[in-house]
Structure formats: C-alpha cells, structure tokens
Z-matrix of the N, CA and C atoms (Angstrom, degrees):
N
C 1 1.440
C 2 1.521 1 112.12
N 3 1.583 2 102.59 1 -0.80
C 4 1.494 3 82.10 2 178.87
C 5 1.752 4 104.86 3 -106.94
N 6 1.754 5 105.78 4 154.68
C 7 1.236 6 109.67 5 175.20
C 8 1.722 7 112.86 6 -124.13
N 9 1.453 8 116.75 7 109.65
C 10 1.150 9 139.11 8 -170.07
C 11 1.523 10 108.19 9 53.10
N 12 1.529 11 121.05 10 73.21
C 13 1.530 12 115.85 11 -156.35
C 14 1.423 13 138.44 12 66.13
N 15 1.451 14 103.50 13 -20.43
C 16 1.124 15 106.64 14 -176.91
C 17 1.626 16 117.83 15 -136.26
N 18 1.839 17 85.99 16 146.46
C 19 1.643 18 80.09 17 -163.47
C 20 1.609 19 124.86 18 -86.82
N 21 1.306 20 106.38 19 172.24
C 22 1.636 21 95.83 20 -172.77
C 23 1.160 22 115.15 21 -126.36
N 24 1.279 23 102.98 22 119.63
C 25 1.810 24 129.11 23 -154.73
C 26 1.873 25 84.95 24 -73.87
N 27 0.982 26 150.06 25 -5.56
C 28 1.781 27 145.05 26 152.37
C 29 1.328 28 96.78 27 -62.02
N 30 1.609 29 120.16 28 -70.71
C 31 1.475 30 99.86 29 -164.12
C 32 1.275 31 118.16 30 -53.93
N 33 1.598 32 117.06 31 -61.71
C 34 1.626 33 136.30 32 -171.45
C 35 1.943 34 90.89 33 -38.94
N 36 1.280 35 122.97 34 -58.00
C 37 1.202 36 96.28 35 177.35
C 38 1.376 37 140.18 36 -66.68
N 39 1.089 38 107.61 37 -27.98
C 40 1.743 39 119.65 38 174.73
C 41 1.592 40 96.46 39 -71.82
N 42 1.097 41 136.56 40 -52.42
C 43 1.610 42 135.18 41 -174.41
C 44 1.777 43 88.18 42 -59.50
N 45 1.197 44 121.31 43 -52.49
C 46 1.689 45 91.83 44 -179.44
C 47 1.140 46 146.76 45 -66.81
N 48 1.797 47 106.48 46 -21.14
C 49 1.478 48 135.07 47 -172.77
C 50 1.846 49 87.87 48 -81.13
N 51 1.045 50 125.81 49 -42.53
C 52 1.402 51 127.72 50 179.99
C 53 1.668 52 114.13 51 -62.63
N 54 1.627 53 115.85 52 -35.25
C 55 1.343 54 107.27 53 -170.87
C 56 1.562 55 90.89 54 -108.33
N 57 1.175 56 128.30 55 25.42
C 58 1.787 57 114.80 56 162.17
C 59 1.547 58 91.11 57 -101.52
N 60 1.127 59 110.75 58 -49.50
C 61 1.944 60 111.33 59 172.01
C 62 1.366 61 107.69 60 -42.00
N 63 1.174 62 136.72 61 -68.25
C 64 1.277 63 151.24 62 179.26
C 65 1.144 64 112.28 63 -36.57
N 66 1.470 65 126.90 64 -77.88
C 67 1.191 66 145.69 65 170.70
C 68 1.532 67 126.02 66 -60.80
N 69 1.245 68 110.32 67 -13.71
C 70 1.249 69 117.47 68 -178.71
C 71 1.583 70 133.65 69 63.93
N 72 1.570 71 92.24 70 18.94
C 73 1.601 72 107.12 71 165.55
C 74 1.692 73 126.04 72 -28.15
N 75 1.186 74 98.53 73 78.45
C 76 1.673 75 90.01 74 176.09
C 77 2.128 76 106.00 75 -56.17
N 78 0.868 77 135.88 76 137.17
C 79 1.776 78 156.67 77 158.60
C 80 1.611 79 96.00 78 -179.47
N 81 1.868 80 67.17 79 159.87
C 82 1.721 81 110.63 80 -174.71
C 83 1.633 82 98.48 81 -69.59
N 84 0.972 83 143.38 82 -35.00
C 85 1.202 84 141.15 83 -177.66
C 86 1.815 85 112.54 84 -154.98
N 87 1.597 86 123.90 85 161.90
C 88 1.134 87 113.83 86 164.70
C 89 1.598 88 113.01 87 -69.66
N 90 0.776 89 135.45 88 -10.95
C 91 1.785 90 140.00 89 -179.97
C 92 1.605 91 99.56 90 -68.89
N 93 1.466 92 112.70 91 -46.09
C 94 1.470 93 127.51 92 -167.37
C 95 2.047 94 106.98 93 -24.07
N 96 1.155 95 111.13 94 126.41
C 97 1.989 96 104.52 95 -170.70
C 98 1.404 97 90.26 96 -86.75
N 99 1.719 98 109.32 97 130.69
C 100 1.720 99 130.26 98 155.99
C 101 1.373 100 123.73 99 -2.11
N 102 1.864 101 97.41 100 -39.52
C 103 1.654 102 105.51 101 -176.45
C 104 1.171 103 117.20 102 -58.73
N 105 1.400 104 104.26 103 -46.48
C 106 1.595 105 129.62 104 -152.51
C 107 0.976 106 126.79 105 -91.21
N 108 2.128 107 111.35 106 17.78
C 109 1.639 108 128.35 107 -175.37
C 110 1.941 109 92.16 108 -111.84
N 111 1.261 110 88.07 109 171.89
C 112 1.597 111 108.03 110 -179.55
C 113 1.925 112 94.82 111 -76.78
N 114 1.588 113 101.43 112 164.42
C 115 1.342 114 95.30 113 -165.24
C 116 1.566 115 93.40 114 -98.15
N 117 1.288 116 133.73 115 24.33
C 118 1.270 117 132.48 116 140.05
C 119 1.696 118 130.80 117 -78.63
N 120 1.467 119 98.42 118 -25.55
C 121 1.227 120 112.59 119 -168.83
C 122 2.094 121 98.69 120 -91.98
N 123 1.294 122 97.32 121 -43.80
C 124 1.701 123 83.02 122 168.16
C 125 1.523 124 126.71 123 -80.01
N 126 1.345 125 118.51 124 5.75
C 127 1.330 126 130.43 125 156.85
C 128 1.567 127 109.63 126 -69.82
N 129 1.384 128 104.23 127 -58.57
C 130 1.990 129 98.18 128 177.00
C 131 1.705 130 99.57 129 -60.13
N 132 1.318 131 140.85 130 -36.19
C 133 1.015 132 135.47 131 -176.17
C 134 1.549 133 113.88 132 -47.10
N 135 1.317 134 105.49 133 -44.88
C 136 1.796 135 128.54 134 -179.17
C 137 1.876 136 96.63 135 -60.91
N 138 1.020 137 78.48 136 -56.97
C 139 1.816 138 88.05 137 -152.24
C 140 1.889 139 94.83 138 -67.15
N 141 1.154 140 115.71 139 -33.07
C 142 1.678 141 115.92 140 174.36
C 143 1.295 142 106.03 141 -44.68
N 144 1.650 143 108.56 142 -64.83
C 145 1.466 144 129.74 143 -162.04
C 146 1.883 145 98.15 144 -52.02
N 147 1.417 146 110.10 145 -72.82
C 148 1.319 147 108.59 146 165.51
C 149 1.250 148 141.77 147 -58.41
N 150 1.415 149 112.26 148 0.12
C 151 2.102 150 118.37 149 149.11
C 152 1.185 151 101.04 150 -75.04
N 153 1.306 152 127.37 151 -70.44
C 154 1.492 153 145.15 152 -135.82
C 155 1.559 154 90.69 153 -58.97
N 156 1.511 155 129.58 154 -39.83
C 157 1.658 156 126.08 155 -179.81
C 158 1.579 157 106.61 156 -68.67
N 159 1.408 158 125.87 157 13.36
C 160 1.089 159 137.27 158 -176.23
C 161 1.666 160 107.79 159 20.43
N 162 1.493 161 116.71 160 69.53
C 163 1.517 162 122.10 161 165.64
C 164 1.597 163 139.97 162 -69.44
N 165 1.110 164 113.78 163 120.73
C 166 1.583 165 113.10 164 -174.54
C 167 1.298 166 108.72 165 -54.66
N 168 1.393 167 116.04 166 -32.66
C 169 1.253 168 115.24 167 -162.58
C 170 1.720 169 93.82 168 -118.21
N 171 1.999 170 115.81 169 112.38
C 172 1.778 171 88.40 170 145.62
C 173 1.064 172 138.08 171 -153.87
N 174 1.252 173 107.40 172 165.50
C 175 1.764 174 118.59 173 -146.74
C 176 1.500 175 114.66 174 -82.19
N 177 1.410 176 142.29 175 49.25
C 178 1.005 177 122.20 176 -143.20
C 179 1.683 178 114.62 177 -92.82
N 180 1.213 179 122.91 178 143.96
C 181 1.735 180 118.67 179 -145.26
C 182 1.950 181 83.03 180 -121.01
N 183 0.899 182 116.20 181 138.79
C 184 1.371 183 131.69 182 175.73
C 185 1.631 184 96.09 183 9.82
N 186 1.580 185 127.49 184 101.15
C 187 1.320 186 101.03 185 -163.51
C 188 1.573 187 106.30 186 -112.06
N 189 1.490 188 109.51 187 9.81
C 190 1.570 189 112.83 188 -164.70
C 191 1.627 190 86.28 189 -139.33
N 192 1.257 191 136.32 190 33.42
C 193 1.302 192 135.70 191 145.42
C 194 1.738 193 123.45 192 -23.91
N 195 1.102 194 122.10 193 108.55
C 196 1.280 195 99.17 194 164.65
C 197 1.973 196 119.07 195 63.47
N 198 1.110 197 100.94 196 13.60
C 199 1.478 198 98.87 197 174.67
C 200 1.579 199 105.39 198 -136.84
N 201 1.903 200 93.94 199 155.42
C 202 1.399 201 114.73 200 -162.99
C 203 1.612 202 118.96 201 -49.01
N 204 1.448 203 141.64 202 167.87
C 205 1.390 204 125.47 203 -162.64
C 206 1.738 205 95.97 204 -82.00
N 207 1.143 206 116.64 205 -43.79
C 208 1.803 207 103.37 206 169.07
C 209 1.274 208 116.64 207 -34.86
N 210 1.196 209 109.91 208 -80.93
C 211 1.288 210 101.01 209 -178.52
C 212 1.436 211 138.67 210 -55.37
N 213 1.682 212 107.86 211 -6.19
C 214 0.926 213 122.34 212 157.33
C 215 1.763 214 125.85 213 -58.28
N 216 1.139 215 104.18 214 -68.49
C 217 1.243 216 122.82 215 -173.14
C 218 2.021 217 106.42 216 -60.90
N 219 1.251 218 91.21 217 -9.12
C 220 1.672 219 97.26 218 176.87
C 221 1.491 220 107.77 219 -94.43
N 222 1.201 221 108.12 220 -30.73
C 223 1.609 222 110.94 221 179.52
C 224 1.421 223 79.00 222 -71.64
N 225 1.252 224 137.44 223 -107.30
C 226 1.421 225 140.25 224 -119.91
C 227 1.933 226 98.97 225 -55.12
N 228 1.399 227 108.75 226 -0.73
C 229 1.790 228 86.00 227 -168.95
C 230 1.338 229 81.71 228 -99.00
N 231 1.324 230 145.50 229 -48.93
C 232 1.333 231 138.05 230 163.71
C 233 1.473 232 128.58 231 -21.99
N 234 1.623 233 106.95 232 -41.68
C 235 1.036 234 113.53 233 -174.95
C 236 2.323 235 98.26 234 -73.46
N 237 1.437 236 97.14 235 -56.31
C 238 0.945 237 102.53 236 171.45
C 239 1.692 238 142.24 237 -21.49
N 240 1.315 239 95.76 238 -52.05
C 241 1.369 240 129.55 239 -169.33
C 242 2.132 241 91.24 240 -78.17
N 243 0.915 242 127.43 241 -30.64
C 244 1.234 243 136.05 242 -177.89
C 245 1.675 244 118.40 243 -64.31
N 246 1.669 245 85.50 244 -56.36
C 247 1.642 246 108.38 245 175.24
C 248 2.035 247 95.33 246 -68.62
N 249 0.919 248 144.55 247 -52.21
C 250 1.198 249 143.17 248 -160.99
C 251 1.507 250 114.41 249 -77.93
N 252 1.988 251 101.57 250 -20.17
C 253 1.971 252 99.40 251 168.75
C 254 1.319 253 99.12 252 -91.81
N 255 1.423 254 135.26 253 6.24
C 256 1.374 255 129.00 254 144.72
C 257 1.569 256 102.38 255 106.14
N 258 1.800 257 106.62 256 36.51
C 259 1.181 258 114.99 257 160.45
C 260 1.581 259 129.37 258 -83.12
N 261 0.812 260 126.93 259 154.49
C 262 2.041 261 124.07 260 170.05
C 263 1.686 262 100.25 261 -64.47
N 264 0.962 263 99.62 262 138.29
C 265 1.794 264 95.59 263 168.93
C 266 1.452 265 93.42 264 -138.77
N 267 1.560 266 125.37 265 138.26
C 268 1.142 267 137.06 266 158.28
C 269 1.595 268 123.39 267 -112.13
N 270 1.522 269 98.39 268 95.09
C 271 1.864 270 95.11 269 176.26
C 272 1.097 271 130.07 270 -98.72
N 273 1.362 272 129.88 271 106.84
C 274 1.186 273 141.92 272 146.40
C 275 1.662 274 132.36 273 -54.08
N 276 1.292 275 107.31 274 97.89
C 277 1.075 276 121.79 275 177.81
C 278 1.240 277 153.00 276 -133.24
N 279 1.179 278 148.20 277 167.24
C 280 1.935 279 122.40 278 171.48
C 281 1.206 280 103.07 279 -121.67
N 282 1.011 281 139.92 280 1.78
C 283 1.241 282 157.69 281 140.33
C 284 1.524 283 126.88 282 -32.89
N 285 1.843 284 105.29 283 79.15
C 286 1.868 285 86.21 284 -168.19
C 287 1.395 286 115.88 285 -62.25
N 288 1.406 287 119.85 286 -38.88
C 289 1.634 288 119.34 287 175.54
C 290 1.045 289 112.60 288 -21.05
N 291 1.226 290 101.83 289 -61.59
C 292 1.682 291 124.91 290 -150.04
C 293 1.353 292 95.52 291 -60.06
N 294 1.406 293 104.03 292 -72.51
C 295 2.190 294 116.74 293 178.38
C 296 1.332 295 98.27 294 -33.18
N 297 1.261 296 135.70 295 -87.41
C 298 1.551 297 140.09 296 168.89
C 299 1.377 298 102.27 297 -10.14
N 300 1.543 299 121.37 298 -78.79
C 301 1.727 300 103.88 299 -155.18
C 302 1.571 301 114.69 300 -73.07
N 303 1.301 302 99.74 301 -24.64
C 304 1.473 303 107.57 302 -175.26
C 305 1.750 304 128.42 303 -97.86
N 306 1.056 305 111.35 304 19.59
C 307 1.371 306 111.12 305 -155.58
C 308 1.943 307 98.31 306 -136.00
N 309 1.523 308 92.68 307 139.91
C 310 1.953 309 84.63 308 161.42
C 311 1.178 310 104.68 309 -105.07
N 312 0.961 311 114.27 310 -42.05
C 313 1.781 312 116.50 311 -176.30
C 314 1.530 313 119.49 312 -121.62
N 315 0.888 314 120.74 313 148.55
C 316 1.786 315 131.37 314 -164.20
C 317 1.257 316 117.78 315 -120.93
N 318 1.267 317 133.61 316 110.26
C 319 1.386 318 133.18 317 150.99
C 320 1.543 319 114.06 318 -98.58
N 321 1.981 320 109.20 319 129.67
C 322 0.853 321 109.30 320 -164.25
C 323 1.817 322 104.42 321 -117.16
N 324 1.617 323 110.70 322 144.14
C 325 1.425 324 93.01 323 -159.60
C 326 1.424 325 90.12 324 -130.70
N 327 1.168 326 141.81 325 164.62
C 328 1.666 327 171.58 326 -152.89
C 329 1.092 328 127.86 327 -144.38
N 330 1.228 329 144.78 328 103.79
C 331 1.543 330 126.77 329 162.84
C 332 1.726 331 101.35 330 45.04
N 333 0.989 332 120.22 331 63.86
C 334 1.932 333 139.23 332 177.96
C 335 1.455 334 101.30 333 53.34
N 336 0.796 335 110.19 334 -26.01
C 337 1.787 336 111.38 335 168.05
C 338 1.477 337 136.85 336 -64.92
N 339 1.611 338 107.37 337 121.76
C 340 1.729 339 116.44 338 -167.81
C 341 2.140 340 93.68 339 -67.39
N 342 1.168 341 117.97 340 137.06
C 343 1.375 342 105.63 341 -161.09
C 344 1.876 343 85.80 342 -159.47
N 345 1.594 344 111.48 343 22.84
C 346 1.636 345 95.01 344 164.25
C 347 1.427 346 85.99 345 165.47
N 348 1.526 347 110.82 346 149.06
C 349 1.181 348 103.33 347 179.89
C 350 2.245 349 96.35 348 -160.17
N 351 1.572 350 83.80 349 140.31
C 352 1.657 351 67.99 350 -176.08
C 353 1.889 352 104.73 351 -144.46
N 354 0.853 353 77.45 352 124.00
C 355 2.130 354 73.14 353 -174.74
C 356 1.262 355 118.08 354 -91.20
N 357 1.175 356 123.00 355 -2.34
C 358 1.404 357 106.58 356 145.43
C 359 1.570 358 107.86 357 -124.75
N 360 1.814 359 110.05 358 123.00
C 361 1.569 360 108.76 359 -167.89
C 362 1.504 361 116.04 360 -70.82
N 363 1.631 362 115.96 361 0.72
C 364 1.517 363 107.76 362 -165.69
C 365 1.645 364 98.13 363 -92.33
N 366 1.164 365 126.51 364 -10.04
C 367 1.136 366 112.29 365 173.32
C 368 1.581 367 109.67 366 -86.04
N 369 1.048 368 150.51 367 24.85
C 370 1.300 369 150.25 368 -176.88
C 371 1.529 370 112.73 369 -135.63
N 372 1.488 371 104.08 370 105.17
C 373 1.406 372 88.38 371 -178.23
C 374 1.540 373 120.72 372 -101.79
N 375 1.100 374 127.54 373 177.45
C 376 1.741 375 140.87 374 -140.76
C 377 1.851 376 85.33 375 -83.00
N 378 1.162 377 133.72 376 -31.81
C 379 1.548 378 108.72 377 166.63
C 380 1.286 379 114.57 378 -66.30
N 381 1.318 380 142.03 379 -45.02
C 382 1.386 381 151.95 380 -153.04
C 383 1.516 382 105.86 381 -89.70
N 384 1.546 383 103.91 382 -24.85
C 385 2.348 384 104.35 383 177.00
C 386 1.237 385 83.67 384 -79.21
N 387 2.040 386 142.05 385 -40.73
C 388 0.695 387 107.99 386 -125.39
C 389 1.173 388 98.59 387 -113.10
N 390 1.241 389 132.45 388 4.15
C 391 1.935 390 148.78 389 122.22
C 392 1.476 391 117.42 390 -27.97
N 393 1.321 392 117.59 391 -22.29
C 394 1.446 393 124.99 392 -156.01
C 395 1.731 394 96.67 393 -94.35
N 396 1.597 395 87.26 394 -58.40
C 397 1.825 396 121.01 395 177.63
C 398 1.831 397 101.02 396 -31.88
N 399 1.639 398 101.04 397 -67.73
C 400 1.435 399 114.12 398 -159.21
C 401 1.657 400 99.55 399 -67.25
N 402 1.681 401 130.44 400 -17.61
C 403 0.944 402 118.21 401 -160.33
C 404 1.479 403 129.13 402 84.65
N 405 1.361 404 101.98 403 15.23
C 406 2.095 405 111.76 404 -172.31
C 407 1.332 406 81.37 405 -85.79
N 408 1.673 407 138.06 406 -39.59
C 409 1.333 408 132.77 407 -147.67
C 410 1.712 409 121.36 408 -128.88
N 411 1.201 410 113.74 409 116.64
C 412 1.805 411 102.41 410 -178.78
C 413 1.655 412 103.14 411 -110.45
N 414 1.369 413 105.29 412 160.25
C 415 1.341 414 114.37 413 152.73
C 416 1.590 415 130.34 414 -74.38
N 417 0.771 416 131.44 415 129.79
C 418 1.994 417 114.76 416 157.87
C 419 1.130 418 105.53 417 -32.27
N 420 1.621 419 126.34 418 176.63
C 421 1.428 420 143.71 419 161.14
C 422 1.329 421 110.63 420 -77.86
N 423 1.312 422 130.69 421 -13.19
C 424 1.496 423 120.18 422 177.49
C 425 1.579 424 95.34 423 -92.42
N 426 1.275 425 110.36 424 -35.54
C 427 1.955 426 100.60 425 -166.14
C 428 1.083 427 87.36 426 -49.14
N 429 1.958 428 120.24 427 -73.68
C 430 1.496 429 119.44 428 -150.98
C 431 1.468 430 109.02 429 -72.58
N 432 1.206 431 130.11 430 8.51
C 433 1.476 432 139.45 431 163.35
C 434 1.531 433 102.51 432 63.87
C-alpha cells in the first residue's frame, strides 16, 4: 500500500471496503470507530487485519472469546480455510469445541507444562483432553515425546 513512501489513502480504502465485504463486518459505515461495533464484529475486524497480511504461519489465541455463535462459526471457517491453503495454524485455546473442530493435532499443557500430546485429534475425545486440561491426567515423556 505504499506508493514511493507514501501511502495511498485509494488503496487503504478499497482494501477496507473489500475486507468488511469479505469478512462480513456488520457497521453503519466504513468510517464507523472499532469501539462502536458489536464484540463479534471487532473480532472479524482482528481476524481481517490478520488474513489480509496473508501469513504462513497463524497464531490464533482464543479467537472466538466471548463472541456470538455467527460469528463464531465464521471465525473458525476462516480459520479453516487457512489450514486447508496449506498454512500452519496454531490454536490456542480452552475451548474443547473449538480444539475438536479445529485442530489435527493437540498439545495439551498444565500449569506451563506439556502434559499430553496427540497427533491425530480424532482419536481423543473432549472427556479425556478435558482430564488432561484440568490436570486429573498426564502423559509419560515418551507419549508427549
């Protein structure tokens, strides 16, 4: 976006009118301030900003916190769609759903401690991560390698 140092208030706007389309930014206008969206709608705001840098690698940190199930289910296909153009995605979450729908492989951690680890997530089901989670359950050092 930048042209000879400097940036160009054409693109930056068309790149935004494109990622409220995209993303499905519900606001009253593109001008509309960050504050003044639903806290689903400044979650796609987050998650736009961090597609649009188109990253090999991404990190996504609790990414459906506290927001409505639409917008839920829009984050995770986004996220989805990332892992499937054959990006790394790293999710951090507490969220067993979430780990379950979104994840192939699971590392499970404790009080800073790696304490379960499973590479393929369909064999592990959401009672047994979630024994792991609370700390009722560890691996050996060879399971979690």
């Amino acid at each position: 976006m930048k042209n000879r140092g400097f940036l160009s208030h054409k693109k930056i706007i068309a790149l935004s009118d494109d990622l409220i389309k995209e993303f499905n930014i519900r606001c009253r206008n593109k001008n509309q301030t960050l504050a003044m969206l639903s806290g689903g709608n400044m979650q796609k705001v987050v998650v736009a900003r961090e597609f649009s840098a188109a990253p090999d690698i991404l990190i996504a940190n609790q990414p459906t916190r506290g927001i409505d199930v639409g917008a839920n289910e829009f984050i995770w296909k986004k996220i989805l769609e990332k892992r499937e153009e054959g990006n790394a995605v790293m999710l951090v979450s507490a969220d067993l759903n979430e780990v379950m729908v979104l994840s192939d492989s699971i590392l499970v951690m404790c009080e800073g401690e790696v304490v379960a680890y499973f590479e393929d997530s369909s064999k592990v089901t959401e009672e047994e991560l979630g024994l792991y989670m609370l700390g009722l359950k560890k691996q050996g050092v060879k399971e979690v390698g």
